[in-house]
N, C-alpha and C positions, 0 to 999 in steps of 0.2 A: 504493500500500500504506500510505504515511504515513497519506492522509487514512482509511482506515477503520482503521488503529488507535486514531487520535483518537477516533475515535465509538465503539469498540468496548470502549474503557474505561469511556466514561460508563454501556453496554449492562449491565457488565459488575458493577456497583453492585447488578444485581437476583440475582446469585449470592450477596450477601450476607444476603439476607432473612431466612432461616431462621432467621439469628445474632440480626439485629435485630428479627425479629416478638416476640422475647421480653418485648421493653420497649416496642412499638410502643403509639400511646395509638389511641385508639378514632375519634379525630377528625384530620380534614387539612383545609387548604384548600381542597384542592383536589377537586371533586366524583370521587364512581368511579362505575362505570358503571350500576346500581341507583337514582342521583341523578338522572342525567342522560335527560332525556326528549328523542327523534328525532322533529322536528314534521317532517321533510321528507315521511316516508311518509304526513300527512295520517293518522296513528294514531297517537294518544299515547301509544306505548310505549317502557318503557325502554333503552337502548342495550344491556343484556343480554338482552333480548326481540326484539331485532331483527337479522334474519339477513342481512341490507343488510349490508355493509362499508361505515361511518358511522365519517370521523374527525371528532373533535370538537374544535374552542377555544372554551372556556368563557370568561367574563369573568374567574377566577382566571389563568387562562394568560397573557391576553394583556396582563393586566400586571403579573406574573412578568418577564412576554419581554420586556414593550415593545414588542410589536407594533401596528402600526400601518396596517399595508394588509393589501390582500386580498390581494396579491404576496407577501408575508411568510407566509402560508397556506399560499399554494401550495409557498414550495420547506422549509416545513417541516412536509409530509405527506407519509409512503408513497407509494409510484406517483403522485407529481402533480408537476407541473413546469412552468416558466415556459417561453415560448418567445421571441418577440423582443423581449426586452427588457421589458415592460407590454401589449404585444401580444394577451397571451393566455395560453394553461395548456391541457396536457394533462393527461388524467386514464388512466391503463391505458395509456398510448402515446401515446391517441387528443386530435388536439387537438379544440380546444372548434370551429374553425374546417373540420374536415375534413382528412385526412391527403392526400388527392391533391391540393387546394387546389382543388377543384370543389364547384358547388353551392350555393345561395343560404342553405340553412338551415341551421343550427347543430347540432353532433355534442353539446354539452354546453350549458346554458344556467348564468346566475346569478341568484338570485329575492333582493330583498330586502323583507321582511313581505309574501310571495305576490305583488311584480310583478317581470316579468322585465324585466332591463334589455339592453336590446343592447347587442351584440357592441360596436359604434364607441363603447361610453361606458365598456367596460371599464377601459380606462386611466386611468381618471380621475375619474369619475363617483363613485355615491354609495356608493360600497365600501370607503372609510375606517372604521376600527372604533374610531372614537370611541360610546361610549355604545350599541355592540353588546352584546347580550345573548347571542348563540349563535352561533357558523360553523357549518354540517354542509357536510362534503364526503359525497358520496353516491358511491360508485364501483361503475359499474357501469349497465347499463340500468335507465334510470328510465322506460319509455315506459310500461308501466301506468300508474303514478299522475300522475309530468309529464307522459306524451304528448309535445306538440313538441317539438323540441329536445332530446332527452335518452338517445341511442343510446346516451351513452358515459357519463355522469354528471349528475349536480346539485350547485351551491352554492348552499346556504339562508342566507342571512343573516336575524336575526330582530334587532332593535335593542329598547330595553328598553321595559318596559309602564310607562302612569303606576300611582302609588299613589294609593288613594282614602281613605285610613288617615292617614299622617303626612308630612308636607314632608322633602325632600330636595334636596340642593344637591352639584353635583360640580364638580371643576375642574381644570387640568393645562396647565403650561406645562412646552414643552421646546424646546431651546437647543442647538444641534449647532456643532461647530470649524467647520463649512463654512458657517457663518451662515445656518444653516436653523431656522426658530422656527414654533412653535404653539402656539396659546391656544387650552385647549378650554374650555367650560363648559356644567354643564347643571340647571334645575333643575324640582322639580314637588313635586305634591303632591293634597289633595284642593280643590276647590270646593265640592263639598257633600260630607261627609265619608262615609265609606261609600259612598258612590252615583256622584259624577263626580269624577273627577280628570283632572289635565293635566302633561304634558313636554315641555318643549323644553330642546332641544342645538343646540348649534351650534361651530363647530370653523374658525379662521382657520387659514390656514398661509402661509408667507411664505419661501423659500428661493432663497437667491442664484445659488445651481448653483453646478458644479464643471466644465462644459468653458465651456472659456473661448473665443468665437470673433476670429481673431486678422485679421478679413476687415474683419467689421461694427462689430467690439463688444459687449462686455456677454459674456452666457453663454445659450448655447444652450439650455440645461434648465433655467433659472430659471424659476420657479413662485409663482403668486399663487392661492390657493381659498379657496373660501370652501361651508362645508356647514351648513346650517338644516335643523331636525327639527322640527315640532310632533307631537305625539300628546292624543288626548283617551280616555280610556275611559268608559264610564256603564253602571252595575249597578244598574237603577233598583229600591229596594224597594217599588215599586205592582206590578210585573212581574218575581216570583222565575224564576229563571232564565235570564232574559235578559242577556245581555252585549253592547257596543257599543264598537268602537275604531275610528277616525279619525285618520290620520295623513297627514299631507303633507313633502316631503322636497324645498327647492329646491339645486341645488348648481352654482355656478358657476366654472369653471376656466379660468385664463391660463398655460399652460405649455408645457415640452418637447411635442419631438411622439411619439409613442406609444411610439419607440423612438430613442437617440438614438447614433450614429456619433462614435466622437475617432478622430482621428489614430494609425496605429500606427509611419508613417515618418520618426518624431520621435524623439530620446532621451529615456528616462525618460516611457513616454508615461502609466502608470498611475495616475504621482502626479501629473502633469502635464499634464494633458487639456487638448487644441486642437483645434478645428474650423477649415476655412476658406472653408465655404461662403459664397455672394456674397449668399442668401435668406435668408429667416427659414426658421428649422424650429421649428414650434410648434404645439400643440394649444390646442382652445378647446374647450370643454365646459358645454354648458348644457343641464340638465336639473331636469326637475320631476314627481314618482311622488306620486298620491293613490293610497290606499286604506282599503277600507269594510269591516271586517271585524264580521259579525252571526252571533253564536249566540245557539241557545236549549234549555235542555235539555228536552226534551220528559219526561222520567224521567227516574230515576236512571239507566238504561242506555244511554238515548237522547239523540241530540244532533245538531239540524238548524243548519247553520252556512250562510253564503254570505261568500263574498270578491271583491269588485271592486274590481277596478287599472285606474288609465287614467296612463299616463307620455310624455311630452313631451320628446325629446332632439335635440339638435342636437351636431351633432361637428363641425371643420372639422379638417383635419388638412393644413400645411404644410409643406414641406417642399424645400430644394435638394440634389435628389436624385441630383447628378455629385459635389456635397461639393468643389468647386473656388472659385478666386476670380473664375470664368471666368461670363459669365452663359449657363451650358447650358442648364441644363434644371431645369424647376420643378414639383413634385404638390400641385395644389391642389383638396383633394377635401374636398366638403359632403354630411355625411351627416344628414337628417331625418325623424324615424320618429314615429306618434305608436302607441300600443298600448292596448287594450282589452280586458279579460279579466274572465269571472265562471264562477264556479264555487258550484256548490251542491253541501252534501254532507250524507250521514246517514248517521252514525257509533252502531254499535251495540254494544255491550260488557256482551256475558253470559256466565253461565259454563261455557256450553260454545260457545258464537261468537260472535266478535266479528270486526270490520272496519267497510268502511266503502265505500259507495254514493254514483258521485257525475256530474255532469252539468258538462260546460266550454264554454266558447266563449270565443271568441279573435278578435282583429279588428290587424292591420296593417298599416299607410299610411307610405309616402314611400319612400325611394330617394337615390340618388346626384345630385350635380351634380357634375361635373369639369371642371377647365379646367386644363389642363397644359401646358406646353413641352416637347417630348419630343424627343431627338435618336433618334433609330432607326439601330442600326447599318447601312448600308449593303449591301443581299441578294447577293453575289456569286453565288450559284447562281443565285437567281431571274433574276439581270443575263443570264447564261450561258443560263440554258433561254432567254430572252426571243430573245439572238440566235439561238443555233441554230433555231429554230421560224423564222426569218427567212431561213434558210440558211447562216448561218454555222459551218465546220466546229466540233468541239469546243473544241479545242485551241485556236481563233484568240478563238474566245469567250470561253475564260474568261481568255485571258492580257487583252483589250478590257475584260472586265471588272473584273478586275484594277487594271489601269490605271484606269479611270472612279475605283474605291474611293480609291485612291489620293488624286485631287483632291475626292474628296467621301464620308468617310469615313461621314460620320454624315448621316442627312435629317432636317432639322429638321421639327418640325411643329407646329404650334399646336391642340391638338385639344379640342371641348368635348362635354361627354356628360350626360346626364338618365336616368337609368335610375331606374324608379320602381318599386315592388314593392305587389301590395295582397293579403292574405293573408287566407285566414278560414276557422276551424277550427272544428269542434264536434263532440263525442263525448260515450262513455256510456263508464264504466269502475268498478271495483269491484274490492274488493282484500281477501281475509279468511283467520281462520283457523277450523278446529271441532278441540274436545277429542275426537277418539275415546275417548280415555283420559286417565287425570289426568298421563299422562306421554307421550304418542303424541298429534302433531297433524298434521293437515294446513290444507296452503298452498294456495291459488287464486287466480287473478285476473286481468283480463281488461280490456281497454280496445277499444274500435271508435273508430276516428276515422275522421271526413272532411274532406276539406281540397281548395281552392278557390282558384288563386292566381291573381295576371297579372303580366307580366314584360311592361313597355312600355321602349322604346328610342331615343332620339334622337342622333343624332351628328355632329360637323363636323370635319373634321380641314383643313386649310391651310398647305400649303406656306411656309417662312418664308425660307428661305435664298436662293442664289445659285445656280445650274446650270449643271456645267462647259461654257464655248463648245466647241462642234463645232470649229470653228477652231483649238484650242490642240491637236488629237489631226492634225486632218488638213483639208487646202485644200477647198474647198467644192464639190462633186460625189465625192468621194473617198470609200473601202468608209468609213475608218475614221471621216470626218464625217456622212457617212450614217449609220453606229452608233450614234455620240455621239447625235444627233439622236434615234435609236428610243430608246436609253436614256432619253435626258432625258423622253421622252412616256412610257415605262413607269413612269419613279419620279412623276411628275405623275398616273399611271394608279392606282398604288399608293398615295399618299397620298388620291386621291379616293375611292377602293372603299373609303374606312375611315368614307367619309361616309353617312349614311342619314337617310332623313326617318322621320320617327315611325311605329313598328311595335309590336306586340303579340302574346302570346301568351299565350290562358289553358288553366290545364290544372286536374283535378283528382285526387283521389288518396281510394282508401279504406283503409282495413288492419284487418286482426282482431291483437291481441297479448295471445297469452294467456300463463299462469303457472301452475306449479303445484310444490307442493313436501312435502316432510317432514320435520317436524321431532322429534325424539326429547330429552326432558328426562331424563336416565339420573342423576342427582341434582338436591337444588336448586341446588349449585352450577356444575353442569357439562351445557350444552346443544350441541347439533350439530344441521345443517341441510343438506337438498341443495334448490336450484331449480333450475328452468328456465323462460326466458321471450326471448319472440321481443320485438324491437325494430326501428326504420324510419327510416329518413331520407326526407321527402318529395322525390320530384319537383318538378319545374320546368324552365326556362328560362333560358340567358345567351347572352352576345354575344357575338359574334367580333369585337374590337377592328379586325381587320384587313381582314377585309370586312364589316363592318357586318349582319351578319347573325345572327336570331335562333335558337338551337339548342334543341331539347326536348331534357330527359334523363328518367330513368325512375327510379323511386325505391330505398332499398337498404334489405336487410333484414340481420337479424343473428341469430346464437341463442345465450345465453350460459349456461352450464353452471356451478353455484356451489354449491362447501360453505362450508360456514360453525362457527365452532366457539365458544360463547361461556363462559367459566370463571373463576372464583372460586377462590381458593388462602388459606390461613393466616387464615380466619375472616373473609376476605373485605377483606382489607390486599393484598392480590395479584390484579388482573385480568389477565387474559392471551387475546385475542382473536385467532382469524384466520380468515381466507376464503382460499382456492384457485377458482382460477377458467378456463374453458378460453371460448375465444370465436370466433365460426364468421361473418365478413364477407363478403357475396355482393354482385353489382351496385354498386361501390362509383363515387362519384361522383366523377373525377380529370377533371384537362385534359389534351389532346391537342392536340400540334403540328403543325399544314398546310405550314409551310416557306415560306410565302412570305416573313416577316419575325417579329422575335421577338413581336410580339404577334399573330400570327396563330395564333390557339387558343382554345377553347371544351369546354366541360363535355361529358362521355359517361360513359358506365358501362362503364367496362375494368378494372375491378378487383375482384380476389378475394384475400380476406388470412385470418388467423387470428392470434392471441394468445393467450397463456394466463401465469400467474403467480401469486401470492402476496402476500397482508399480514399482516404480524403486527405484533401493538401492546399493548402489557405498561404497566403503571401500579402502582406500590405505594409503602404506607407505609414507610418504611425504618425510623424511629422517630418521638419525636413533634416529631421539630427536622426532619428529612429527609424529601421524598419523593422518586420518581424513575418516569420515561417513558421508553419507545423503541418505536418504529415501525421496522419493514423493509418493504421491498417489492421485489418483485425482478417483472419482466414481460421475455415475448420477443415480438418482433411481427415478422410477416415479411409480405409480398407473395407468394401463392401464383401467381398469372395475374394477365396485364396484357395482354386483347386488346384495340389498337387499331382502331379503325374504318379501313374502305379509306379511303385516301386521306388519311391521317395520316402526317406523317413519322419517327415512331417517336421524336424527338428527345427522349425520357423517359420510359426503360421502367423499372417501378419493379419486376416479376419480379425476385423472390432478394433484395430489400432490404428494408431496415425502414423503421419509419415514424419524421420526423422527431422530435426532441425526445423520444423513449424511451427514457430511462435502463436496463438492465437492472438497478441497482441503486440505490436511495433510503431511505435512512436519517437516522435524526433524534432525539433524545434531549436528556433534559434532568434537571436535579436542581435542588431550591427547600433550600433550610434558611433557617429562621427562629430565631434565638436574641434571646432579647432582644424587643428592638425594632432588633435587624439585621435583616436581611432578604436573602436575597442568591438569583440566578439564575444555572449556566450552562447555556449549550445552546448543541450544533450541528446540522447535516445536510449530509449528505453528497450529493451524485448523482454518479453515475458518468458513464462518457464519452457522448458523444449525436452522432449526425449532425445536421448542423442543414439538408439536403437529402433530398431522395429522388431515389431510380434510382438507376442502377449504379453512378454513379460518386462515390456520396456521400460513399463513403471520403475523398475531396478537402475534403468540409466537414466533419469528424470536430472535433470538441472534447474535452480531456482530461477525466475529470471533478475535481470539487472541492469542497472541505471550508470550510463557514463557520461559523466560532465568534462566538455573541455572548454579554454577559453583562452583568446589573443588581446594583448592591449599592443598598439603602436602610436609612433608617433612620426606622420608623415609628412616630408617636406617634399618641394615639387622635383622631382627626378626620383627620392630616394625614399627608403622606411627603414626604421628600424623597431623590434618588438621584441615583445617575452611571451611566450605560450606556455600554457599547459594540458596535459594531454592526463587524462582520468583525473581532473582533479579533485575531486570527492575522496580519492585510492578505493574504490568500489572493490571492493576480491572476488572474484568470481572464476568459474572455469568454465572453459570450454568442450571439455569432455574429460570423464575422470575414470579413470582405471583402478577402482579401488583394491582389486585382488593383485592388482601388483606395487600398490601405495606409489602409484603414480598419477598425474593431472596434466593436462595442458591448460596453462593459466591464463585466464587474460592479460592487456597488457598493466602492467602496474603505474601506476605516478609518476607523470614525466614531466618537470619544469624544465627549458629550451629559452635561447634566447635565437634570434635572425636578425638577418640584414639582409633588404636588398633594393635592387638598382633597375630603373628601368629611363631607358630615354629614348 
């Protein structure tokens, strides 16, 4: 109750307006929604003309906030949320990775300047928002206009255009108590004046960490990056019309690994983070995203554009994954993707229709290496079916097996794996509106796609350990040395069936996803909207870690239900936005469990869910020293059915539960005033509690929720600023997922005072 009356104060600022519009001035920093154009829908319309639920951080925002990641986004937007750690983000519930944890493709993607970047580079990659010009968070099926990846949402990063006019220079150092530092800088201008211009940024960062490992040394989540931007634009005047920009983006990171574990069976662990693992746990990240973007206005109305991305990532993610000083067990997983995408569009804007017509393809390569140390629990059922099948009564089998556990709790394994993926999509899609009336419109729109994947598999898994003698249970012809003896050839039997020589599977997939909607302008300040639009997750293929075998799944659809409402208040000092939304999930793509041992499981379509919820998101002028923001969201997500295939051990039924990481409550708010050449920022956001599991018994991984307050005071002179930030400053303790049976956590972040500088001319 604490933490939402904190936020419910700052909400509480927009009850005052009425008082304040009196002397409110006609200008703010801060864009309102009539400003702000929504490039995600691939239609340059304003964020009050778009019936999307579209939150936005503008460059005013993000350095108000002092925002810095794309992480920082997430947990300060309506219905969006982090999940382990840097891991990833749900959007409406739904993570970006799938909620039953099946399935090769992505439920949500991230695009930056139109290339999408995968999943493995999320953490870390080139989502820093230095020298960002726009976020769009898009909530909601984007399969019309994204197509892949986009059942549940879209993040659009768009980073800034050069100028072809006048030179610019930016700059920004910032300086944290936990000896965390960044030098950003960036500059551009024109070449040929009017016609070509160029920018580049680039952004060091250099931070010591705060868990400290008390095994190896140094700190666990210390971090070294480094991010490089070029951009060129050219607006040649021989060829009016034409537009041309070229960007390349190299970004290379030495750090924590995606998500990172302290100690929670320590005193004072919050302020005092220790790890004791015997491995490195660390991420590496090298990535490189070209893209070709080409307009040309054919007319004033008309306008044929094409965008091509080709991006090169490599992820290595390490990790000692027991968290002991013991040497168990180690995940050391290479992920290498290269991606290919082009899209042609033609964008028509007249006065009674407009949208936009457009043609994709899509091309990607690479896959998994792993090579891990795994201790695998020890199957005592499977020990037990093994004798009894042998003739051993129940009772004697499982106390035999029993015993065996005893001296060999855990089966080591040495196991290496190559899973490669090669994907390739192309479709037709189209997305419009027509004026019936100067205030009555309708919505349409449609997308076909086809999609072409393979799922190839190689694996070795090898026995490391030691296997109990026959002899220590019983004299050598005897039942119980004879057992030992079948046992020891079963678990030799079971670590081999995990082995497989190179196998393949291709499959392909088609889908129609159409759209259609209404929308009614009942003033010019006050608009409402309903759609409906079907969305898909592709098919494919995965593995059974346990028997080495390759599994088809079938692909999953959705149909989402959306009003929308978008309004202007007190001459247009007051925006006040929301969408309601209801969502219908069929075939959905989760793993099921065989029982032989814990990785024995692979992807099926047992799942049926539904969702439904709300966002609302308010912005106004308070006066002309004040403004003020608040977002709510509130979402319910449950598992309707959860039919396992025969021969599944049912060991994670998710019927009657929600989906991980679903806050049913997320709120966030904020107030700027500028006096002077002060300058000052606070803001919080709240999320309410989350399971951080599914199935029945997730009640066991439940988290409370929590409230983090940050805040900027500066003081700006014309070119320059300087300021002091802080980051949780309440120190809020909270976790993000807790391991309690190994007296481990991943913590939030804790209290950070920072000072900055920086420089813009």
């Amino acid at each position: 109750m604490r933490d939402m009356v904190i936020l419910m104060a700052g909400a509480a600022l927009f009850g005052t307006a009425p008082a304040w519009a009196q002397q409110a001035s006609q200008t703010s920093a801060e864009p309102q929604g009539d400003d702000i154009i929504v490039t995600g829908e691939k239609s340059n319309r304003t964020l009050q003309q778009t019936p999307t639920s579209v939150a936005i951080t503008t460059p005013q925002r993000i350095r108000d906030e002092n925002i810095q990641t794309i992480q920082d986004v997430y947990n300060r937007t309506a219905n969006m949320s982090e999940t382990y750690g840097s891991a990833g983000f749900t959007i409406r519930g739904i993570s970006n990775t799938g909620v039953g944890a099946g399935g090769n493709a992505d439920t949500a993607s991230v695009y930056i300047d139109g290339a999408p970047i995968p999943r493995e580079a999320l953490f870390g990659g080139p989502t820093d928002l230095w020298d960002i010009q726009q976020v769009e968070v898009l909530r909601g099926p984007q399969s019309t206009i994204q197509g892949l990846n986009a059942l549940a949402g879209a993040v659009v990063l768009k980073t800034r255009d050069p100028l072809t006019t006048e030179y610019s220079a930016d700059g920004r150092i910032l300086w944290t108590e936990h000896n965390d530092r960044t030098f950003s800088a960036a500059v551009g201008g024109p070449i040929i004046r009017d016609e070509l211009g160029f920018r580049l940024s680039a952004e060091q960062r250099s931070d010591r960490g705060i868990i400290r490992n008390v095994t190896r040394g140094g700190y666990d989540d210390s971090l070294r990056s480094l991010n490089l931007r070029g951009k060129l634009k050219w607006t040649p005047t021989a060829l009016p019309g034409l537009d041309v920009q070229a960007s390349y983006n190299r970004v290379r990171r030495d750090g924590g690994y995606l998500y990172e574990y302290s100690r929670t069976d320590v005193p004072d662990f919050y302020d005092h983070r220790i790890s004791t693992g015997d491995q490195p746990s660390r991420g590496h990240i090298k990535s490189d995203i070209a893209v070709l973007n080409v307009g040309y206005e054919i007319t004033p109305h008309l306008r044929l554009s094409s965008v091509t991305s080709h991006n090169r990532v490599s992820s290595r993610a390490v990790i000692d994954s027991d968290g002991t000083a013991a040497d168990l067990q180690t995940i050391d997983n290479l992920n290498r993707y290269r991606t290919w995408t082009e899209e042609i569009r033609l964008n028509y804007d007249g006065e009674r229709l407009s949208g936009v017509l457009g043609a994709w393809a899509y091309r990607r390569t690479g896959g998994l290496n792993a090579e891990n140390q795994l201790n695998i629990p020890t199957p005592t059922a499977t020990i037990s079916g093994l004798l009894q099948g042998g003739g051993f009564p129940a009772a004697a089998a499982g106390q035999i097996a029993s015993a065996y556990a005893a001296v060999l709790p855990q089966i080591p394994v040495y196991y290496l794996g190559d899973q490669s993926e090669n994907v390739r999509t192309a479709a037709l899609f189209g997305d419009g509106r027509y004026r019936v009336t100067d205030r009555l419109s309708l919505i349409a729109g449609f997308r076909y796609d086809h999609e072409e994947n393979r799922y190839t598999a190689e694996t070795s898994a090898t026995f490391t350990g030691t296997l109990p003698s026959p002899t220590a249970f019983g004299a050598p012809g005897s039942l119980l040395n004879i057992a030992v003896q079948q046992i020891n050839r079963g678990v030799l039997g079971l670590v081999s069936s995990a082995s497989s020589a190179r196998a393949s599977n291709a499959r392909s997939f088609d889908a129609f996803l159409p759209k259609a909607g209404i929308s009614m302008e009942w003033t010019p300040d006050l608009t409402t909207a309903f759609t409906v639009q079907r969305a898909y997750r592709s098919g494919g293929s995965s593995q059974n870690p346990a028997r080495a075998l390759l599994a088809p799944y079938d692909p999953e659809h959705s149909w989402n239900y959306e009003g929308s409402l978008r309004s202007r208040w007190l001459d247009g000092r007051l925006t006040v936005n929301a969408n309601v939304f209801y969502f219908d999930w069929k075939n959905q793509q989760t793993n099921a469990f065989f029982g032989l041992n814990a990785y024995d499981y692979n992807t099926v379509n047992a799942g049926k869910s539904h969702l439904y919820g709300f966002e609302l998101e308010a912005q106004g002028r308070l006066s002309r020293m004040l403004d003020a923001y608040v977002s709510l969201g509130h979402v319910r997500t449950k598992f309707d059915d959860f039919d396992l295939p025969t021969g599944s051990s049912g060991s994670v039924d998710l019927a009657g539960s929600e989906f991980p990481y679903a806050p049913h409550w997320t709120l966030a708010g904020g107030v700027n005033a500028h006096v002077g050449r002060i300058s000052g920022n606070l803001n919080a956001n709240y999320r309410g509690p989350v399971y951080t599991d599914v199935g029945v018994t997730q009640v066991q991984g439940k988290l409370p929720g929590r409230t983090v307050v940050n805040a900027r005071l500066g003081y700006d002179v014309a070119g320059w600023s300087a300021f002091v930030f802080a980051r949780n400053l309440l120190d809020e303790h909270y976790r993000q997922y807790d391991f309690a049976s190994s007296g481990r956590a991943i913590l939030g972040d804790p209290q950070t005072f920072g000072v900055g500088l920086e420089l813009h001319l």
